[in-house]
DSSP file (Angstrom, degrees, kcal/mol; ACC not computed):
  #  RESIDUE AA STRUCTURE BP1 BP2  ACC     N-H-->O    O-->H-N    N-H-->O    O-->H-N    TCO  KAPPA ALPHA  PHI   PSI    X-CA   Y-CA   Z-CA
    1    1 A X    >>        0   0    0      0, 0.0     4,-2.1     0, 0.0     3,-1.1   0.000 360.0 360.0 360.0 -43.7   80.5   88.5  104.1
    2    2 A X  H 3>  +     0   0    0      1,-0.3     4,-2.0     2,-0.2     5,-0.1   0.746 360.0  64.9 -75.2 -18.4   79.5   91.6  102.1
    3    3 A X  H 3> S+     0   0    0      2,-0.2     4,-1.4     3,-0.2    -1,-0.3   0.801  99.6  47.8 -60.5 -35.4   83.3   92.7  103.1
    4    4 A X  H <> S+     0   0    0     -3,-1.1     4,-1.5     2,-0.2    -2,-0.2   0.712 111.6  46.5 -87.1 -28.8   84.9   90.1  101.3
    5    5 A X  H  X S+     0   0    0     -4,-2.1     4,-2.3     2,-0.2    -2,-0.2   0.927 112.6  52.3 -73.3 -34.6   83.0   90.7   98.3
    6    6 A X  H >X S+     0   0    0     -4,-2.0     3,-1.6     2,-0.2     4,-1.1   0.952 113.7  45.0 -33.8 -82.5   83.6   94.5   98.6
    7    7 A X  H 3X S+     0   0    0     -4,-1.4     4,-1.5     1,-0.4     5,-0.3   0.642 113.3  46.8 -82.6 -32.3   87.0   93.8   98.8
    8    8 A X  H >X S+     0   0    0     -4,-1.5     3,-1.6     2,-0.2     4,-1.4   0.978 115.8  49.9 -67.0 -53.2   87.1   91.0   95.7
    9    9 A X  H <X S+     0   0    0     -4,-2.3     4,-2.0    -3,-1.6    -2,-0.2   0.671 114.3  46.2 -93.7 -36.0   85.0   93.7   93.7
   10   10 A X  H 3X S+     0   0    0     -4,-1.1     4,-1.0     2,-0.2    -1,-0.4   0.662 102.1  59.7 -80.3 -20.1   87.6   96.5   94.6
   11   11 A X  H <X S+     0   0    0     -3,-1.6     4,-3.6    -4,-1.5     5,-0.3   0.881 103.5  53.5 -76.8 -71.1   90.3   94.8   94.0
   12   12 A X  H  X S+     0   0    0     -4,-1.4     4,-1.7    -5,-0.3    -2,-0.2   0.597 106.2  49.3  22.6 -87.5   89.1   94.4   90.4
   13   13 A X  H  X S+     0   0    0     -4,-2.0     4,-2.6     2,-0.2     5,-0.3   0.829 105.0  59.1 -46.4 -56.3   88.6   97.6   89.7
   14   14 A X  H  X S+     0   0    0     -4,-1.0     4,-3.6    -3,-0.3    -2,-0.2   0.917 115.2  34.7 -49.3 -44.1   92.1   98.6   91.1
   15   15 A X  H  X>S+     0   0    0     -4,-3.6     4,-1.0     2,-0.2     5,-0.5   0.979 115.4  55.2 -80.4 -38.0   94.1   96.1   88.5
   16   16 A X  H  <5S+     0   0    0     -4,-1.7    -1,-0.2    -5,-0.3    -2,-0.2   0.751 110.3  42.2 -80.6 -37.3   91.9   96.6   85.9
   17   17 A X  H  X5S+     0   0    0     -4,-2.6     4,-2.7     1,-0.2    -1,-0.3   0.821 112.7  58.9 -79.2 -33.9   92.4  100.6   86.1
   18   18 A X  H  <5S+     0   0    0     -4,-3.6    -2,-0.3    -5,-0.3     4,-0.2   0.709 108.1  44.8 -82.5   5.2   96.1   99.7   86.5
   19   19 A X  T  X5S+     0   0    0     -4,-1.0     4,-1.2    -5,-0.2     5,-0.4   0.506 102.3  59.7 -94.9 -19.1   96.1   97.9   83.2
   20   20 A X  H  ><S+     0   0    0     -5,-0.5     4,-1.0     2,-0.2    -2,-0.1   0.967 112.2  46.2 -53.5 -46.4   94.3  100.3   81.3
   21   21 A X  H  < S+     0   0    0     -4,-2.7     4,-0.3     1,-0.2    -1,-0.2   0.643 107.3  51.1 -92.1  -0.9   97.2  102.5   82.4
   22   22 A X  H  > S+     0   0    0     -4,-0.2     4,-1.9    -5,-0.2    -1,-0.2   0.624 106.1  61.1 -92.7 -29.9  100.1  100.1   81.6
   23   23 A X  H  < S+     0   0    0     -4,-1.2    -2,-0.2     2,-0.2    -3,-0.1   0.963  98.5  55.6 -59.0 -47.6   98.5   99.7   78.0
   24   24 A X  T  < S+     0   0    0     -4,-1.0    -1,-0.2    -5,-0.4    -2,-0.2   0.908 122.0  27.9 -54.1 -35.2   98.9  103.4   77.3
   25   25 A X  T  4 S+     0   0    0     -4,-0.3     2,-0.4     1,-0.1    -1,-0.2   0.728 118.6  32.4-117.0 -14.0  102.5  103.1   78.0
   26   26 A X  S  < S-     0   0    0     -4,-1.9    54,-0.1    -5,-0.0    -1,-0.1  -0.801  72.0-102.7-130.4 178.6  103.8  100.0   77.4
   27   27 A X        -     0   0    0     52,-1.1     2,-0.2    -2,-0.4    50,-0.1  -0.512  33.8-129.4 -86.7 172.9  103.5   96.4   74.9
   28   28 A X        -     0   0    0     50,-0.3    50,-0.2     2,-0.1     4,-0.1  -0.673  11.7-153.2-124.6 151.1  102.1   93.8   76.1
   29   29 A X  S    S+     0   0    0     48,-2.0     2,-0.6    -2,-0.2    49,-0.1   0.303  74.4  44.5-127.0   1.9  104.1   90.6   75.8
   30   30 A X  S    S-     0   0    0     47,-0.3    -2,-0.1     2,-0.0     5,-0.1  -0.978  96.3 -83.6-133.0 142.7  101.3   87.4   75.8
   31   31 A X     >  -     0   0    0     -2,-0.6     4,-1.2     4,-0.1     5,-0.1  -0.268  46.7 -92.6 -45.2 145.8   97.6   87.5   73.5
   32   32 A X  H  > S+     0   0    0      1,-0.2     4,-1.7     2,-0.2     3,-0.4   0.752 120.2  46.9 -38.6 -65.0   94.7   89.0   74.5
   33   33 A X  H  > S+     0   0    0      2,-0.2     4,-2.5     1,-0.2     5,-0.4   0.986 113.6  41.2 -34.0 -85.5   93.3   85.6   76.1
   34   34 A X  H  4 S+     0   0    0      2,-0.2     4,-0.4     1,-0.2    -1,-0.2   0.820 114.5  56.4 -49.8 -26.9   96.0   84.2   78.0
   35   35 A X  H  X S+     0   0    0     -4,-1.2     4,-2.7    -3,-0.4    -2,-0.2   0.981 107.0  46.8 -72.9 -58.3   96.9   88.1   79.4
   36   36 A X  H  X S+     0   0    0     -4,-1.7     4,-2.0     2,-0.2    -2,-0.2   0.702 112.3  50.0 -49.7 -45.1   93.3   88.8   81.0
   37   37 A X  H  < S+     0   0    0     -4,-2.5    -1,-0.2     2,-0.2    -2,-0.1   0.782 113.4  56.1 -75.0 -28.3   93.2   84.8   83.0
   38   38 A X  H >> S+     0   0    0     -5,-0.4     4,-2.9    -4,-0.4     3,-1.8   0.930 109.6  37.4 -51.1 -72.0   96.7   86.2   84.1
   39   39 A X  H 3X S+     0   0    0     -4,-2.7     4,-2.0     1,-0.3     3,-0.3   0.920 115.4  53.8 -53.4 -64.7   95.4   89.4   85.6
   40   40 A X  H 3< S+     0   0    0     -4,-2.0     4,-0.4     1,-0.3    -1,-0.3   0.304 106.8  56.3 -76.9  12.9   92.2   87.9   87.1
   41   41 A X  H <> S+     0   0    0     -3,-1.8     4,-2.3     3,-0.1    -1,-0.3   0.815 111.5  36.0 -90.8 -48.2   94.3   85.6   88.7
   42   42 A X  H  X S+     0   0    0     -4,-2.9     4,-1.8    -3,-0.3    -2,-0.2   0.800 112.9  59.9 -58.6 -40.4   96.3   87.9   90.4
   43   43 A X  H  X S+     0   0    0     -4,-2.0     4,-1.0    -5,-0.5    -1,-0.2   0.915 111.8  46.4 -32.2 -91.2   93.1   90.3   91.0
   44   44 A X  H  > S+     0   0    0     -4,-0.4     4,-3.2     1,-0.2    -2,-0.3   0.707 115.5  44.5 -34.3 -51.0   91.8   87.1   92.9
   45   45 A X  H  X>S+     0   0    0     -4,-2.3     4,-3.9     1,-0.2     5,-0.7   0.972 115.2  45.3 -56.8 -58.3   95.2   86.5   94.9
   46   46 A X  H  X5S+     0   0    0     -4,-1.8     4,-3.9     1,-0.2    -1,-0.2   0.815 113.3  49.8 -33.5 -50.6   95.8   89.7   95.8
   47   47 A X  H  X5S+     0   0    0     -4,-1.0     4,-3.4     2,-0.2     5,-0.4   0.913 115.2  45.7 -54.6 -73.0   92.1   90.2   96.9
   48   48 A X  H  X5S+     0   0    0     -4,-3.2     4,-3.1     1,-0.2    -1,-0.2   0.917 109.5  51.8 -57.9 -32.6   92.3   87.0   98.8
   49   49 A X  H  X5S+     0   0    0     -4,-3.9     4,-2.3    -5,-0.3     5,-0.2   0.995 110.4  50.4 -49.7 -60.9   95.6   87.7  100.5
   50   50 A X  H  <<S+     0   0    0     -4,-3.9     4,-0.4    -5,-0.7    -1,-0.2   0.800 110.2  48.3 -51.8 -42.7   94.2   91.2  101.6
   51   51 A X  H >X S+     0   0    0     -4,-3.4     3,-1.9     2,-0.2     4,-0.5   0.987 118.8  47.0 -62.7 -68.8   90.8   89.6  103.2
   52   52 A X  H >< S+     0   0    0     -4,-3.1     3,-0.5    -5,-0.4     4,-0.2   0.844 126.9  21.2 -30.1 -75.1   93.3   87.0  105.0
   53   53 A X  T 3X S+     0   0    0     -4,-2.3     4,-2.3     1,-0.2    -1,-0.3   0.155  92.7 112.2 -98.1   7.0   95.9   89.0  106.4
   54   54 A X  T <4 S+     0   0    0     -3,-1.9    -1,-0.2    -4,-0.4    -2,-0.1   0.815  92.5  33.9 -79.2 -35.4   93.6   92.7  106.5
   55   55 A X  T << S+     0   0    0     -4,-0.5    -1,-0.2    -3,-0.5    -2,-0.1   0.844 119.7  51.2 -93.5 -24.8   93.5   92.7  110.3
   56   56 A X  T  4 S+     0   0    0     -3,-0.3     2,-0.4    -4,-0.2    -2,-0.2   0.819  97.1  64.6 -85.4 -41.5   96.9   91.1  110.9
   57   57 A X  S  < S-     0   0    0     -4,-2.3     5,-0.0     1,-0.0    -1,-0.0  -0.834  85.9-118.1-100.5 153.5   99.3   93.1  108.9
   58   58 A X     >  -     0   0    0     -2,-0.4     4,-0.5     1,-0.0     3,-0.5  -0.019  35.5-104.4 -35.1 149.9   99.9   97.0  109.8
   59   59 A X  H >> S+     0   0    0      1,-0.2     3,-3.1     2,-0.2     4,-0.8   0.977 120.9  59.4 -72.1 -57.4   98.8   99.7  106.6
   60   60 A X  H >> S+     0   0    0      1,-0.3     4,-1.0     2,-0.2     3,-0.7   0.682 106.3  49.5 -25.1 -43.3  102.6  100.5  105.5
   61   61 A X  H 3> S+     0   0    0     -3,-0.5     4,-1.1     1,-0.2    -1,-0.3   0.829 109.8  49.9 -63.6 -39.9  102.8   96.4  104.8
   62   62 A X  H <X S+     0   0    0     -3,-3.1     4,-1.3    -4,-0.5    -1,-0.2   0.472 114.3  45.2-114.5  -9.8   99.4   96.7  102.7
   63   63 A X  H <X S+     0   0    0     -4,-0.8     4,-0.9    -3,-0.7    -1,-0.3   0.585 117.1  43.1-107.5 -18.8  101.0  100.0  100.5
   64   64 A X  H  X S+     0   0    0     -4,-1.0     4,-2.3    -5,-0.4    -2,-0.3   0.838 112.8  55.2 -94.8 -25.8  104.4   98.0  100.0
   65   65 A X  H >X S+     0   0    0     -4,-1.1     3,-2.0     2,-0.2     4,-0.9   0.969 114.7  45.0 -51.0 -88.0  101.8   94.7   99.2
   66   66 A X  H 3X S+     0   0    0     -4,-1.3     4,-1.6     1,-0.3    -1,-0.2   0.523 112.0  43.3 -18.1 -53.6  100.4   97.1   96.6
   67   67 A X  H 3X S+     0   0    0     -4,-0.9     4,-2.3     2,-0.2    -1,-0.3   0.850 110.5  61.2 -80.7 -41.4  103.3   98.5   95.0
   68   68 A X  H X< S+     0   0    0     -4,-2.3     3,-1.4    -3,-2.0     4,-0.3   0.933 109.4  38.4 -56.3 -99.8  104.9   95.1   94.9
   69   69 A X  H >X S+     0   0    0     -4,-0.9     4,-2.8     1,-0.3     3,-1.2   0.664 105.3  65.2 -36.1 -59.6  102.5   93.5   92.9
   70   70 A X  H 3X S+     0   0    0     -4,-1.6     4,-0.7     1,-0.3    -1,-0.3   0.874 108.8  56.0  -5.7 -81.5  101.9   96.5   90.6
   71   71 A X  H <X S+     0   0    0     -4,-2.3     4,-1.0    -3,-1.4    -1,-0.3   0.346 106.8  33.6   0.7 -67.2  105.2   95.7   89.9
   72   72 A X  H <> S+     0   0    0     -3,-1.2     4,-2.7    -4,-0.3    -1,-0.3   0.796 110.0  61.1 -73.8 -55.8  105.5   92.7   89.0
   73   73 A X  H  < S+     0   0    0     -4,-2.8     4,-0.4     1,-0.2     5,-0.3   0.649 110.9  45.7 -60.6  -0.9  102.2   92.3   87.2
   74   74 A X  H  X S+     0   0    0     -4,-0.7     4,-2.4    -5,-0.3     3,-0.5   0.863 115.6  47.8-106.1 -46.8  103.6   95.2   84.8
   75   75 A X  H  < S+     0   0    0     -4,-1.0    -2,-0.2     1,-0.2    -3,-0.1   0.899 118.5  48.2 -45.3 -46.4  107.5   93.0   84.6
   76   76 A X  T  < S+     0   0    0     -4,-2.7    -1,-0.2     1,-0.1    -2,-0.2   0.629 122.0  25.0 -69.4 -27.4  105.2   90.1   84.0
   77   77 A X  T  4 S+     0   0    0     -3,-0.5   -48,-2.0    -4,-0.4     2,-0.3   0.732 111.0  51.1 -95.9 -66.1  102.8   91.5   81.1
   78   78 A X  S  < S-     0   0    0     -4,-2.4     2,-0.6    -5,-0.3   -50,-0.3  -0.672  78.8-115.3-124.2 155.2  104.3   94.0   79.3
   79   79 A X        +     0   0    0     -2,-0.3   -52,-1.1    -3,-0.1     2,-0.2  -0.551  69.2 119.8 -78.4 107.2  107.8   94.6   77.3
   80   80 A X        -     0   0    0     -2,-0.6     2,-0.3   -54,-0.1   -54,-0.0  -0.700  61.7 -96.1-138.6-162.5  109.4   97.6   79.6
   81   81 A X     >  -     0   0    0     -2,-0.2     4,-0.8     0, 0.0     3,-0.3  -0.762  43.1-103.0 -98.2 152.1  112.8   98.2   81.9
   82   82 A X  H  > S+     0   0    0     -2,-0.3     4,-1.8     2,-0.2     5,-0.2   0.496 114.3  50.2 -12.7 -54.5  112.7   97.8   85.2
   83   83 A X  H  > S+     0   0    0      2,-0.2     4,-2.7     1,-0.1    -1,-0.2   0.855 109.8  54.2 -77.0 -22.8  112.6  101.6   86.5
   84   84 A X  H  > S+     0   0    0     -3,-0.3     4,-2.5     2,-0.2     5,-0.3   0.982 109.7  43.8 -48.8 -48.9  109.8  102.3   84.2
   85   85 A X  H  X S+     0   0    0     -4,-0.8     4,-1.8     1,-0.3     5,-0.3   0.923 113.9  52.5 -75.4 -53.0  107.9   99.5   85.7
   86   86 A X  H  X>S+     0   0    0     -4,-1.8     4,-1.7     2,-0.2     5,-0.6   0.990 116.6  42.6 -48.1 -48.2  109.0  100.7   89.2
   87   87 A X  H  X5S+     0   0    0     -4,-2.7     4,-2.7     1,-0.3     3,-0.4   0.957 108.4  51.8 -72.8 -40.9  107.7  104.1   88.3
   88   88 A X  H  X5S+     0   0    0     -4,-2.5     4,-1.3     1,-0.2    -1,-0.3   0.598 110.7  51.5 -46.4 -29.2  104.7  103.4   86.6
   89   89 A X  H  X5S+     0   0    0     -4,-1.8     4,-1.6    -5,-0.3    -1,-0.2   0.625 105.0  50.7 -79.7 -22.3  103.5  101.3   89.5
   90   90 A X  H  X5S+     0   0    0     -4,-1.7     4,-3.0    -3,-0.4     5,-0.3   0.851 108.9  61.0 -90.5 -51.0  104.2  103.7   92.1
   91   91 A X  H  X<S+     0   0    0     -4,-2.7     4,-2.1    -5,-0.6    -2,-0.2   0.848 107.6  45.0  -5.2 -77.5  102.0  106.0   89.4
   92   92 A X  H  X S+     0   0    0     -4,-1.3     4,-2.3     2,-0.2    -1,-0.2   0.878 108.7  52.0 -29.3 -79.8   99.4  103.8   89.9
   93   93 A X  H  < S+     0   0    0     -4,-1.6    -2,-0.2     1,-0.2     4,-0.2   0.801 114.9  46.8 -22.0 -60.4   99.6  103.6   93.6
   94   94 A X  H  < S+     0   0    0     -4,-3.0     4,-0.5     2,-0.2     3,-0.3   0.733 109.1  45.7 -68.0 -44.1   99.5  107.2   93.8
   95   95 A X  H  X S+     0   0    0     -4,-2.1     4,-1.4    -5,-0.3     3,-0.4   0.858 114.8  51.6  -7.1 -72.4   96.8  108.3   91.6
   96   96 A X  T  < S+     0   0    0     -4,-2.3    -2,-0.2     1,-0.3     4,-0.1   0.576 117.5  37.3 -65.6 -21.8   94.5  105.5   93.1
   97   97 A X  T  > S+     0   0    0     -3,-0.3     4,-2.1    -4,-0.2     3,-0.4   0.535 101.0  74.4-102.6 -17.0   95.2  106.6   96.9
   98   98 A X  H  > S+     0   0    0     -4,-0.5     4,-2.1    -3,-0.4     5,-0.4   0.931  96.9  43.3 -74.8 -53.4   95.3  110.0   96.4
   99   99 A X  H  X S+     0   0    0     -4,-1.4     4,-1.0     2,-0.2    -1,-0.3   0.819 107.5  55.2 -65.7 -20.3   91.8  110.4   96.0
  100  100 A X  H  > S+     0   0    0     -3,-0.4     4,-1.5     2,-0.2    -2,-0.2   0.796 112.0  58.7 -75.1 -51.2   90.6  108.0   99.0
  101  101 A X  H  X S+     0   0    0     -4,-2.1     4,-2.7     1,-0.2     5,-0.2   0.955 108.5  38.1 -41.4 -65.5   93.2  110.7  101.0
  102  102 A X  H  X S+     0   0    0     -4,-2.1     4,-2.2     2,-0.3     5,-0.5   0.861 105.8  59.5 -86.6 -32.3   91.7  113.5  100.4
  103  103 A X  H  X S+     0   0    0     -4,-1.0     4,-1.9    -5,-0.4    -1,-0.3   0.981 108.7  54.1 -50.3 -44.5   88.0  112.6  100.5
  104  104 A X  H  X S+     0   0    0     -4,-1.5     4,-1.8     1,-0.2     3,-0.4   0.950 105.0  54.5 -81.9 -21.7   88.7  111.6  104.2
  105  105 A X  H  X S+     0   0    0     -4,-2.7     4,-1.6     1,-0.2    -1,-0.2   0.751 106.6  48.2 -95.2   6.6   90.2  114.8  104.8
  106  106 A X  H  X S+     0   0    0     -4,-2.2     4,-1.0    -5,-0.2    -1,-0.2   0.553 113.4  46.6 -83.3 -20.4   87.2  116.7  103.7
  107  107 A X  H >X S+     0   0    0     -4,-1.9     4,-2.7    -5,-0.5     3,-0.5   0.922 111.3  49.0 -96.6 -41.3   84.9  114.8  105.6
  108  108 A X  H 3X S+     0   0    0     -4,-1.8     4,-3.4    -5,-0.2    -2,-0.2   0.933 117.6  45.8 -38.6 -52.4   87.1  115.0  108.8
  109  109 A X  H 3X S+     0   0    0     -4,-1.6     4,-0.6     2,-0.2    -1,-0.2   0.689 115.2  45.0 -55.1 -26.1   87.3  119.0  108.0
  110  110 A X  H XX S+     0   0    0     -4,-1.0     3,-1.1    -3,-0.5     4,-0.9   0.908 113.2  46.3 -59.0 -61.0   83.8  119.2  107.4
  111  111 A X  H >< S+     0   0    0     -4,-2.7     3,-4.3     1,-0.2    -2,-0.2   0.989 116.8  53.4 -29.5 -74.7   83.0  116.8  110.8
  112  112 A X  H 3< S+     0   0    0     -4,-3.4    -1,-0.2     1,-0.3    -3,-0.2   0.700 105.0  54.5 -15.1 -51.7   85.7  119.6  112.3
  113  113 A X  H <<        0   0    0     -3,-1.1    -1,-0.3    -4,-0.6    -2,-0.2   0.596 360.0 360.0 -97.1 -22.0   83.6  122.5  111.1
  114  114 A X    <<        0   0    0     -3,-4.3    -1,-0.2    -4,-0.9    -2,-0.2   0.716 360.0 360.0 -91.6 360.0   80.4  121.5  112.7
């Protein structure tokens, strides 16, 4: 149970830092109100999808999942082109995994060391 709430709670975080960073660079195309019940719906799908389907799909599926949706919520929100929006979501993606990478391979090299 406390996994699915992780997961809802993480998710969160994730869209919520990837709007932070889609403000900085791009307009936003709907009012404050109506933008924010967008995003915490999608928070919530996404979130639910990932608890559903987290044992069933393979990771590659769960990084194209990711990117997808990035995607789209940034085409959907805010006044851009189309490669920005591709690039800025992969931004996102990358930034936000990057650190998760490297922590496990300092604690595997530390584990290694002992």
């Amino acid at each position: 149970m406390s996994d699915y709430f992780l997961t809802y709670l993480w998710t969160w975080m994730e869209c919520f830092s990837a709007i932070l960073l889609f403000d900085a660079f791009s307009a936003r195309k709907m009012k404050r109100f109506r933008h924010w019940i967008i995003v915490t719906s999608l928070a919530f799908l996404e979130a639910t999808f990932l608890n559903i389907a987290s044992k069933a799909l393979p990771d590659y599926s769960k990084i194209l999942i990711a990117l997808v949706l990035y995607y789209f919520v940034h085409r959907i929100l805010y006044i851009s082109n189309r490669f920005f929006g591709l690039y800025i979501s992969i931004i996102i993606y990358a930034t936000k995994h990057y650190g998760q990478g490297h922590k496990r391979q300092t604690e595997k090299r530390a584990a290694d060391n002992k």
